[in-house]
C-alpha positions as CSV (number, residue, x, y, z in Angstrom):
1,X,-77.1,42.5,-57.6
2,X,-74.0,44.0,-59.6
3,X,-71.7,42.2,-61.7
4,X,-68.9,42.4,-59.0
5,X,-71.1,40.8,-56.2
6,X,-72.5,38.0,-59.1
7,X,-69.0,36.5,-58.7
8,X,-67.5,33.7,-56.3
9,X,-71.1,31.9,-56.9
10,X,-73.3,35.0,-56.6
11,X,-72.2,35.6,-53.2
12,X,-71.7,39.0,-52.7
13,X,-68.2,40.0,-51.7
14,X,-67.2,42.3,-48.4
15,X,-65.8,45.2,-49.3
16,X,-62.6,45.8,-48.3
17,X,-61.3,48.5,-46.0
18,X,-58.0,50.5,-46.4
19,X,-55.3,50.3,-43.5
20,X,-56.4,53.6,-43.1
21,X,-60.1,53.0,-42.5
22,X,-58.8,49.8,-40.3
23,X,-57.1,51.7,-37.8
24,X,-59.5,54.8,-37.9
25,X,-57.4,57.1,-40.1
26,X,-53.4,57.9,-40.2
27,X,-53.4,58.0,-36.2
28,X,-55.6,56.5,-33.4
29,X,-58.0,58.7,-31.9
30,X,-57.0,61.2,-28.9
31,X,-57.7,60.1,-25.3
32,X,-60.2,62.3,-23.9
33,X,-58.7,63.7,-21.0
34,X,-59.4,63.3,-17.6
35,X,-59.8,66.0,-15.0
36,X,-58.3,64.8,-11.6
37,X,-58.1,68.4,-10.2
38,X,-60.2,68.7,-6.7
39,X,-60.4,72.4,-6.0
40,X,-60.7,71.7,-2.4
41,X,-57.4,69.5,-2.4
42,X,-53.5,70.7,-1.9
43,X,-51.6,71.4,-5.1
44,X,-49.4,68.2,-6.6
45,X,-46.3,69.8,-6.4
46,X,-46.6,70.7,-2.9
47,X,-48.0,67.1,-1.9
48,X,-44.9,65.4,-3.5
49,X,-42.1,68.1,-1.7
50,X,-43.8,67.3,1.7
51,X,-43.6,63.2,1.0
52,X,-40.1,63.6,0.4
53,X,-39.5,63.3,-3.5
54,X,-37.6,66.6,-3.8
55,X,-37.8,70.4,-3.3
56,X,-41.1,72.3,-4.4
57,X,-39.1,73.0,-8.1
58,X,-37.9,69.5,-8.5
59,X,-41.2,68.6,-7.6
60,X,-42.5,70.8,-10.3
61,X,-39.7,69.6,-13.1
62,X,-41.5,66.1,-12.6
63,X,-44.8,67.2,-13.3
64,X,-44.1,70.1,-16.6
65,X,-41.7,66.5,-17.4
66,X,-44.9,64.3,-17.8
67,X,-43.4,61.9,-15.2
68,X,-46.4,62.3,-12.5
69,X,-49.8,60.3,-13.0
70,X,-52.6,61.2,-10.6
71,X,-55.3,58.1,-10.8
72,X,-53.5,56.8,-13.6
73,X,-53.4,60.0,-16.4
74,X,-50.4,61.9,-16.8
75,X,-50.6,65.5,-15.0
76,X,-48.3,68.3,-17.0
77,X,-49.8,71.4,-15.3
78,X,-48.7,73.0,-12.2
79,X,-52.2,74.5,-11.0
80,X,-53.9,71.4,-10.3
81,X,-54.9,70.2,-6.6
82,X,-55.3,66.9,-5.2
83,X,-57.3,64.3,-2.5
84,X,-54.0,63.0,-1.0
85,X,-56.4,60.7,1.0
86,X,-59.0,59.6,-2.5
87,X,-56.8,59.9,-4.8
88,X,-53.0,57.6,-5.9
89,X,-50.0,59.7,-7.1
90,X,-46.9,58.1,-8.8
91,X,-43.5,59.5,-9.7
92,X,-42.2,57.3,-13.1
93,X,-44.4,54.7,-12.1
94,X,-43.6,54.4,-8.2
95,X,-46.3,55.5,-6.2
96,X,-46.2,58.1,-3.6
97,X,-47.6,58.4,-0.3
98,X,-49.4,61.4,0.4
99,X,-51.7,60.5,3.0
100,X,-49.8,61.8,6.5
101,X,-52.0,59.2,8.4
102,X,-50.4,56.5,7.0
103,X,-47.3,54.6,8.8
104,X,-44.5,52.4,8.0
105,X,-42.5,51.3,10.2
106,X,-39.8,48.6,10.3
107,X,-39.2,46.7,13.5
108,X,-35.7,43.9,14.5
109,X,-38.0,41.6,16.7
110,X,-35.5,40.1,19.6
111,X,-36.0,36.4,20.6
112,X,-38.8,36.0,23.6
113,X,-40.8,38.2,21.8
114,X,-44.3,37.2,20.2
115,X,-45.8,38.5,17.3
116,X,-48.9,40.4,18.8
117,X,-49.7,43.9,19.3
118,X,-51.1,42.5,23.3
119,X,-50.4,39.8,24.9
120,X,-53.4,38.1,27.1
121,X,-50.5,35.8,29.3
122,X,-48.2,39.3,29.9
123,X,-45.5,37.8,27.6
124,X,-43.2,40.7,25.7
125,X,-45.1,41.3,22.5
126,X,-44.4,43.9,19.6
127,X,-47.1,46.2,21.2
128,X,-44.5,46.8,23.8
129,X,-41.9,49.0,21.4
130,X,-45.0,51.0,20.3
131,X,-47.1,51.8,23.3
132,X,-46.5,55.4,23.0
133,X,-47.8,55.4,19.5
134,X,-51.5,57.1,18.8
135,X,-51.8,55.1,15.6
136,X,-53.7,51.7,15.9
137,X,-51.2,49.7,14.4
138,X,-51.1,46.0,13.2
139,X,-47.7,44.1,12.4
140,X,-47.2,42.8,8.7
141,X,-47.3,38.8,9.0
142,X,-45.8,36.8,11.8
143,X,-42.4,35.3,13.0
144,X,-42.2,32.8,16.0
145,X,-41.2,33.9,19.1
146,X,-37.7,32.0,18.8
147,X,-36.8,33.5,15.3
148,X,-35.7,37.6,15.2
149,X,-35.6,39.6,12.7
150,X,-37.5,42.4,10.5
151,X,-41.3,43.1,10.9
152,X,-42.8,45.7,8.8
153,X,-45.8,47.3,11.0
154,X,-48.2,49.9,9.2
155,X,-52.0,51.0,9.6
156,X,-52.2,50.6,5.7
157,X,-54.7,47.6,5.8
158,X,-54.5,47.0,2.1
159,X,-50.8,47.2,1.4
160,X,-50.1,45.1,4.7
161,X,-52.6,42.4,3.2
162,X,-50.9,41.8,0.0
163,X,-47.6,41.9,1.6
164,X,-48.5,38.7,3.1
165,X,-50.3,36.9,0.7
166,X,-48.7,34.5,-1.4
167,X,-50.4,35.0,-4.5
168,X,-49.0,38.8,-4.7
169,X,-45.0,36.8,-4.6
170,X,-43.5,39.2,-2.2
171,X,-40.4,37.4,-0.8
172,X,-39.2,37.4,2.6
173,X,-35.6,36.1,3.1
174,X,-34.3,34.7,6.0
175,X,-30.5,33.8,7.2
176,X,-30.4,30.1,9.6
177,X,-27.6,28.2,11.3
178,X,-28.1,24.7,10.4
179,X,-25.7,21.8,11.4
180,X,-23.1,21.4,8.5
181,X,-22.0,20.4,5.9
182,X,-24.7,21.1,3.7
183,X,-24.9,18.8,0.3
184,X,-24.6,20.6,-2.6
185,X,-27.9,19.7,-4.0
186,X,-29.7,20.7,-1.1
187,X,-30.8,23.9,-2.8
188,X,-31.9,22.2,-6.0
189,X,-34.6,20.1,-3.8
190,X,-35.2,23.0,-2.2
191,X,-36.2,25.0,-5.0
192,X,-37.9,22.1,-6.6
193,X,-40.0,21.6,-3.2
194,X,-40.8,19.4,-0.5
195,X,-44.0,18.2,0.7
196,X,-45.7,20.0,3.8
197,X,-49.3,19.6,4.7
198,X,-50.1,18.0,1.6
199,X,-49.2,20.8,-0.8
200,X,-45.6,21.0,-2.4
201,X,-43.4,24.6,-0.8
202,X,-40.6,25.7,-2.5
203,X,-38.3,28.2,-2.1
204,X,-37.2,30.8,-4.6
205,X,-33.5,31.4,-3.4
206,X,-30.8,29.4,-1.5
207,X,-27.5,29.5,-1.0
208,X,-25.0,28.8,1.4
209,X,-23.8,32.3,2.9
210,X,-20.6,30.1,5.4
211,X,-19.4,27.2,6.8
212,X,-17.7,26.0,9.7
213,X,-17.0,22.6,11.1
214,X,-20.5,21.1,11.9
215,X,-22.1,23.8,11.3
216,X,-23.7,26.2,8.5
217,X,-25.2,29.5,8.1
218,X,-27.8,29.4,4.8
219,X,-30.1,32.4,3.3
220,X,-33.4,31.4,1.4
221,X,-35.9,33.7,0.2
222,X,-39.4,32.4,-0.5
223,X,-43.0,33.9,-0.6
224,X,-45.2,31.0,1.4
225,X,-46.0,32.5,4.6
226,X,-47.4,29.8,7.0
227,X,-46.7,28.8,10.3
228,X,-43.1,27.1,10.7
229,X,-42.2,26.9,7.3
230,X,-38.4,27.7,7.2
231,X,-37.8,25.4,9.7
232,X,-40.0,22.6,8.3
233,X,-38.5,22.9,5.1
234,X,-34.8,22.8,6.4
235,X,-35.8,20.4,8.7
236,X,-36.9,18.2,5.8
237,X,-33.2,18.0,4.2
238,X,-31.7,16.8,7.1
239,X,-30.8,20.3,8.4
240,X,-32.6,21.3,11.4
241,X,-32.4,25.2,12.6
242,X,-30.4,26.0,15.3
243,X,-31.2,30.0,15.0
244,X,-33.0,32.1,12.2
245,X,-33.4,35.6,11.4
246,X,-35.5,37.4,8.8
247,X,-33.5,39.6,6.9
248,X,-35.7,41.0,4.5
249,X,-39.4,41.5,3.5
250,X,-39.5,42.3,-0.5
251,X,-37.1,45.4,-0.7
252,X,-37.1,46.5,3.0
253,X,-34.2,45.2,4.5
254,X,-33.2,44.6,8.2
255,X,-29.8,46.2,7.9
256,X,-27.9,47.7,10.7
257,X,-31.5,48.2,12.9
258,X,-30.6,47.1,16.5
259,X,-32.8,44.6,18.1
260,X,-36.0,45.9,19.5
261,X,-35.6,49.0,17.3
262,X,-37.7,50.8,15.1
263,X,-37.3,53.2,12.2
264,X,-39.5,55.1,10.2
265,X,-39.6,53.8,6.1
266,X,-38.2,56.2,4.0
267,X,-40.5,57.6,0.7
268,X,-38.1,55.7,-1.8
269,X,-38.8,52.7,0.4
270,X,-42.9,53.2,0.8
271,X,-42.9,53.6,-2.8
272,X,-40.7,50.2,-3.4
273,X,-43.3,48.5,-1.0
274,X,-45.9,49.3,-3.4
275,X,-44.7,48.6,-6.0
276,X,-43.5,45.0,-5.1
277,X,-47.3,44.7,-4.0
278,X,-48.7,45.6,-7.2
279,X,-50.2,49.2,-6.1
């Protein structure tokens, strides 16, 4: 044992590492990169001017920019081809639907109308405004037949699925006609939550868009999704619906979309839908 490890009791002491040695040198070591090129796929650039994000040399500025990612890692040359179906592109961090299969649609439900692509009693059902569609297509979460409003419908199985489940927090937000006045601390309970079904819902925004004598029109945004529960909570603060329309579903908004319409989404908008999902 040497003199140096004789000391502290006779233990021997651990020998210490510069910063250097620490961190694996002055620098980390480089990422090895990774080849995303399929030679059997379609070339970026021409992917991203056909899904809308700009003409074919815009499209390439992105790319020579280092501001397009292709299963995560950062694409910079111009030569490389793509699955559009396999693999996930993203433009500064938004992704980008490639895949042409793919729909998204949004839809202003009227009242009468239930929330089913068919109906088995013949009632008017959201399969109605897209019979003449070839794409098997399933509506994003529900509203009741007496509330109107914006449904998002889509053959993208797992965007639609995290759209509606709670733990993902996309909000939906919805604009009622309540009987007035309505207390100022209405909101604060509301926010705080109420008890339904033995499990505390709260909402995430209210406020009180008008007012009228005896009567009131209220937004509120939450992300709980089951069956009634705008009008259960409202109902709960002493302010019953008398009408209630969904005006939004994360960033998709209803807008000027006439009852029983539907539009195509936009790029900007696909790519806002993902990223509110998480994708």
């Amino acid at each position: 044992m040497t003199q140096r490890g004789r000391r502290q009791g006779g233990r021997p002491q651990p020998r210490r590492q510069s910063p250097a040695a620490a961190t694996g040198g002055s620098a980390p070591p480089a990422r090895t990169p990774v080849d995303v090129h399929d030679p059997d796929g379609i070339r970026l650039q021409k992917l991203l001017a056909a899904a809308g994000v700009g003409s074919r040399r815009v499209c390439e500025e992105l790319i020579t920019a280092g501001r397009v990612s292709v299963d995560g890692h950062v694409v910079r040359e111009l030569g490389v081809r793509i699955d559009p179906v396999r693999q996930s592109v993203h433009v500064d961090g938004s992704r980008v639907q490639l895949d042409e299969s793919r729909v998204y649609l949004a839809f202003n439900k009227p009242l009468g109308v239930v929330s089913t692509m068919n109906d088995e009693l013949g009632r008017p059902c959201i399969g109605d405004y897209v019979a003449k569609r070839n794409e098997r297509l399933f509506h994003v979460g529900r509203l009741d037949a007496d509330t109107n409003g914006l449904i998002l419908l889509t053959n993208d199985g797992e965007l639609a699925h995290r759209l509606q489940h709670p733990s993902y927090g996309v909000l939906k937000t919805y604009v009622a006609t309540v009987p007035g006045p309505v207390a100022r601390d209405v909101g604060r309970t509301l926010r705080a939550g109420v008890a339904i079904d033995d499990k505390t819902v709260a909402v995430d925004h209210f406020r009180l868009v008008d007012s009228a004598p005896g009567r009131a029109l209220v937004e509120l945004s939450l992300h709980e999704g089951s069956k009634h529960v705008v009008r259960r909570l409202l109902e709960s603060v002493g302010h019953p619906v008398e009408t209630l329309t969904r005006t939004d579903v994360g960033p998709i908004k209803l807008g000027q979309l006439g009852s029983g319409k539907v539009r195509p989404l936009n790029s900007r908008e696909i790519g806002q839908l993902y990223t509110a999902a998480g994708l």
